[in-house]
SEKEMAR-115993 format. One record per residue (C-alpha): x, y, z. Coordinates in steps of 0.5 Angstrom, whole numbers, plus 500, padded with zeros to 3 digits. Layout:
N
XYZ;...
This chain:
586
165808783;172806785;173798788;174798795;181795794;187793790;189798784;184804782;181802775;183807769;178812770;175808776;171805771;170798776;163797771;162800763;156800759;159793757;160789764;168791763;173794769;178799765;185798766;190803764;198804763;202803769;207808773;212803769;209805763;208812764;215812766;218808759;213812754;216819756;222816756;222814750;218821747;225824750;230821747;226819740;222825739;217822738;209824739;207820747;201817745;206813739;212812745;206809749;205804743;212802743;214802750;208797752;209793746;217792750;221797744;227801748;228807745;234805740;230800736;225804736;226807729;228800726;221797729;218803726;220802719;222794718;227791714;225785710;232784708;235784716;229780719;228775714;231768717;235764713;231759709;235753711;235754719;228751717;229742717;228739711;229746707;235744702;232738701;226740699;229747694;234742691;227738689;223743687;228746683;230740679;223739678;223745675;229745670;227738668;219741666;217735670;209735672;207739678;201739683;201744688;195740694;193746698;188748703;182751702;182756706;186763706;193761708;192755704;190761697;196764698;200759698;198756693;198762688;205764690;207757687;203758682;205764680;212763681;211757677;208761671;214766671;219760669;214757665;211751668;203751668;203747675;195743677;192746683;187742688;184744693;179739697;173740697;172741704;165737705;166731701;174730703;176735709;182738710;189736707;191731703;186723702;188717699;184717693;186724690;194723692;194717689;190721683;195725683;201722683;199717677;199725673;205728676;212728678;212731684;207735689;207740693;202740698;201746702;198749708;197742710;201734709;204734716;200729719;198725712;202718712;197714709;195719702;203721702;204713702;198713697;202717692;209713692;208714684;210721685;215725690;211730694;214736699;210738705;210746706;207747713;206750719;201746723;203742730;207737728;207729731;213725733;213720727;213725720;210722714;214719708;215725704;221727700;221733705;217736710;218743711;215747717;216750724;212747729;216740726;217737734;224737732;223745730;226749736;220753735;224761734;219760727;213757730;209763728;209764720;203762717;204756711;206762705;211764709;214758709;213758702;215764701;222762704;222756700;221760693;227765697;233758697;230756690;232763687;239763691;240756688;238759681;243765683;249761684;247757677;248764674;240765672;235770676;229767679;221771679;221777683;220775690;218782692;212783688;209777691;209780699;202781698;200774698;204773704;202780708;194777708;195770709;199772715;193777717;187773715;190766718;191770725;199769725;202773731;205780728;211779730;219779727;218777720;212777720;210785722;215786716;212781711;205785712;207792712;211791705;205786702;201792704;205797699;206792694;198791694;197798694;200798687;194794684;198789680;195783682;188782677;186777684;187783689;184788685;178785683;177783690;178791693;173793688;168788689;169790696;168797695;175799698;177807696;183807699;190802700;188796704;190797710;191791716;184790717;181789710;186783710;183780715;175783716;174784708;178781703;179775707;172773709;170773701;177768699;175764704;167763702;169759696;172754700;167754707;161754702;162753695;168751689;174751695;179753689;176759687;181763692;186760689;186761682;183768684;189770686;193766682;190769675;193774671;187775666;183781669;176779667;178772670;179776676;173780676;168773675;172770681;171776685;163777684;162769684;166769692;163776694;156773693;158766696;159770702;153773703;151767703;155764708;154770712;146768712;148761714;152764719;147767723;142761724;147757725;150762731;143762735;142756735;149754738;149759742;142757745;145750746;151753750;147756754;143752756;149746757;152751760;157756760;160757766;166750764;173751761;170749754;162751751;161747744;155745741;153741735;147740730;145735724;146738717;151744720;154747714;162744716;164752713;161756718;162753724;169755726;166762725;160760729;166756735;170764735;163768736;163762742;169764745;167771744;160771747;162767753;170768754;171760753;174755748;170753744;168748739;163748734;160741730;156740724;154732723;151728718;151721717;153720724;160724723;161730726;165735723;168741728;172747729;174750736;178757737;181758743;182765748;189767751;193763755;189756753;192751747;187748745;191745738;195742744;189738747;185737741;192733739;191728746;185728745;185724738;191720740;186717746;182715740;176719741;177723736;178720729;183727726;184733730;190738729;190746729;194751732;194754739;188759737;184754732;184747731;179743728;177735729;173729727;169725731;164720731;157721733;157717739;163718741;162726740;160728748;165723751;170726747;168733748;168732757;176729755;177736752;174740756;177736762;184738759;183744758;181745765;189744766;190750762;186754767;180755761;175755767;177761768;175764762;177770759;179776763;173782762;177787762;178793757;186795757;187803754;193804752;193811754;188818755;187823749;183829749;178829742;182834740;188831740;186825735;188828728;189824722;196826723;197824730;193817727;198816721;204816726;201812730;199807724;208807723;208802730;203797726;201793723;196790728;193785730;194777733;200779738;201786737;194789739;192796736;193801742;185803744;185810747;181813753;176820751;175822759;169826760;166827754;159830751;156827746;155833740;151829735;148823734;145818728;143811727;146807722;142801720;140797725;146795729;151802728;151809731;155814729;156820734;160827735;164827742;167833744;170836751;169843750;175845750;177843742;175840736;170835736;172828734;168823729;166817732;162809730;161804734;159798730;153793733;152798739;145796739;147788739;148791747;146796752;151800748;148803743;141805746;145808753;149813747;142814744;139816749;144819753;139825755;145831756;150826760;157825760;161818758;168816758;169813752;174808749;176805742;181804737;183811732;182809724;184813718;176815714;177816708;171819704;170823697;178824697;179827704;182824710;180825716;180821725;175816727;174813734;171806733;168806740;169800743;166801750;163807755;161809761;158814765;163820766;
């Protein structure tokens, strides 16, 4: 039914099947997509794409097809940057003892294993640590820098280090380099360099590279300072793979140089040289290249599962191995950890959510936390949180009167920022992150004083507010339209994801021509206009909601449908999917 005022919902589409209003491109946009469909020649539905994402039409070829060598920032803009190339490199030409500290989580792999490797190529075996996440948390401590700085000349902590003062004072025996991307503070720690673009000091142009970004442009001056000394450097091409998923997998904006470091590792990782990768792909049953979404939704959770449930380096040194039946043992190792993690999950997410609930949702932050909460799982949990409810939310499992938590936060709303106030207030004991994610720790008995900061801080940024529940199309097609070949070329404008989300298209009237269940929570469905081909679709989880049992039970009626086009590829054929998102009664 059409609102009484204001714009016309898409479709007049004011309550889908999932509670949402459906809004759709402007006259604006209608205007620039057959603007650049003229002067460009491309198909409308991908000049819908590049106009809303702010393409003009003379960048459009450039921002289809982009250029690593024309994007790719001068290393040295980054403070710190030839200090720390300089250092590394004299580690290396004098044989010195190297340790790489690294995060456990992908980001943290990635970077770890670019250091490794390229280390390995010059014929170094460097020593890899990687926290254990329950036992000593995130980023450097005390015990294991000093350890480390009694063996070794110089360590490299990546993914982490910018806010650890006190463990790079416990390594004074050692030089140590930071290579980071987290919010920095005024004061920084006594590193021989700390190299990251959310320094304070940082004009913030770079704030969106993930911490193998930052690695990777280190590796990029450490071989142009070998260049001028006349001697050639590893090969920075083949390790774009490491980059491309550590970009998706820890949520980066894909913007600038990082659309072109995910599109050429994605090609680079089509070519199956990594053993780590390929081992992962077959482990995760991918019978094509890896695309965007099996980054971030199928070989990232799996690197991830050893450092949020089992043995934090296995992501690492599966990645950084060059022994195949290595790789394969760490692979089926990590995909077994995560069905585990996907058990502990889903308990830990009913419990939090019934707690939310009945602390109620309706604040600028939902949190819950319980005694013996797995610390690996609950920032899973704190982003099912802010999905279910459209708030941030923060997530904390306790033991022994400590808690150890995760927040995600939604659009708009800086939770790293606030977490950041919070713990300098000293109602939290660490806390740091990102915009999107942040995690913290807390004494037990300070755990709800510090949650009402929080929550009163965010409320500055409008979180009260929530998210907003509506359904943005980028476009209406008809099913006959969606071909594999139109799917391709709309794919060119990618890759998609944080920052550039992918374009979701509207299929208006639709007759529902075959439907089948799929397991316990998934519907694959036939939808055809009558007037062409059908199109296959899927919606995934339909039956979490009133989704699936209204597509079910549709009884002859007509729906307007709504969702993301893939590529399927089965059995050696290609064909165009719609992973339906949302519904409503035509």
């Amino acid at each position: 039914m059409p609102r009484d005022h204001g714009p016309a919902a898409f479709l007049n589409i004011d309550m889908s099947l999932t509670g949402r209003s459906w809004t759709g491109p402007t006259a604006e946009d209608d205007r620039l997509a057959e603007a650049m469909a003229q002067q460009t020649g491309l198909a409308l539905p991908v000049s819908r794409v590049l106009a809303r994402a702010g393409v003009p039409p003379e960048a459009a070829q450039g921002h289809l097809a982009p250029s690593l060598r024309e994007l790719l920032p001068d290393p040295r803009r980054l403070r710190d940057m030839d200090r720390a190339a300089e250092r590394f490199l004299r580690a290396v030409q004098r044989r010195e003892r190297i340790a790489v500290f690294g995060d456990y989580d992908v980001d943290g792999a990635c970077s770890s294993a670019l250091l490794l490797v390229w280390l390995r190529r010059m014929g170094i075996e460097a020593t890899l640590y990687i926290p254990d996440r329950i036992d000593e948390g995130y980023g450097p401590n005390e015990a294991a820098m000093a350890d480390l700085a009694a063996g070794h000349d110089l360590i490299v902590c990546v993914d982490c280090g910018t806010l650890s003062h006190a463990p790079i004072a416990a390594a004074a025996a050692a030089d140590v380099i930071v290579l980071d991307h987290h919010l920095g503070e005024a004061t920084l720690p006594a590193a021989c360099a700390v190299v990251n673009p959310n320094r304070q000091d940082e004009p913030g142009d770079l704030g969106h590279l993930c911490a193998a970004a930052v690695v990777f442009l280190l590796l990029v001056e450490v071989n142009r300072l070998l260049r001028s000394g006349g001697v050639t450097g590893p090969d920075l091409m083949a390790m774009l793979d490491l980059v491309g998923l550590a970009t998706v997998a820890d949520v980066a904006p894909l913007v600038g140089v990082n659309r072109a470091f995910v599109r050429q590792g994605l090609k680079v990782m089509a070519r199956r040289a990594r053993p780590g990768l390929v081992a992962l792909c077959d482990i995760g049953r991918l019978d094509c290249a890896p695309t965007a979404y099996h980054l971030g939704f199928v070989l990232g959770p799996r690197i991830n599962a050893g450092g949020r449930i089992g043995q934090a380096d296995l992501g690492a040194r599966l990645l950084a191995t060059d022994d195949p039946h290595e790789a394969a043992a760490l692979a089926e190792r990590l995909d077994i950890l995560n069905t585990e993690r996907r058990e502990i999950e889903a308990a830990t997410r009913e419990a939090a959510l019934d707690q939310a609930m009945a602390r109620g949702i309706d604040g600028p932050l939902v949190w819950a936390a319980g005694e013996g909460w797995h610390p690996g799982i609950v920032g899973i949990v704190a982003a099912r949180l802010k999905e279910a409810t459209g708030r941030p939310a923060v997530v904390i499992g306790l033991k022994d009167g400590i808690g150890k938590g995760s927040g995600r936060s939604i659009s708009g709303v800086d939770l790293g920022a606030a977490i950041h106030r919070v713990t300098a207030e000293g109602l939290l004991l660490k806390g740091g992150g990102h915009r999107m994610a942040a995690g913290l720790t807390v004494e037990e008995d300070k755990l709800d004083a510090a949650m009402a900061r929080l929550a009163a801080l965010l409320a500055r940024q409008g979180a009260d507010r929530g998210e907003a529940r509506a359904l943005d199309v980028t476009g209406l097609l008809m099913p006959g339209a969606a071909t594999a070949e139109l799917i391709e070329l709309i794919e060119t404008a990618g890759p998609f994801g944080m920052g550039a989300p992918a374009p979701r298209f509207a299929f208006a009237d639709c007759r529902i021509a075959s439907v089948k269940r799929v397991g316990a929570a998934h519907l694959k469905l036939s939808l055809s206009d009558g007037a062409g081909p059908q199109l296959s679709a899927i919606a995934f989880g339909a039956f979490d909601g009133p989704l699936g049992p209204a597509l079910e039970g549709h009884g002859g009626k007509r729906f307007h449908v709504a969702g993301r086009l893939e590529l399927n590829r089965w059995n050696g054929r290609t064909t165009a999917q719609l992973r339906i998102e949302d519904a409503a009664e035509a």
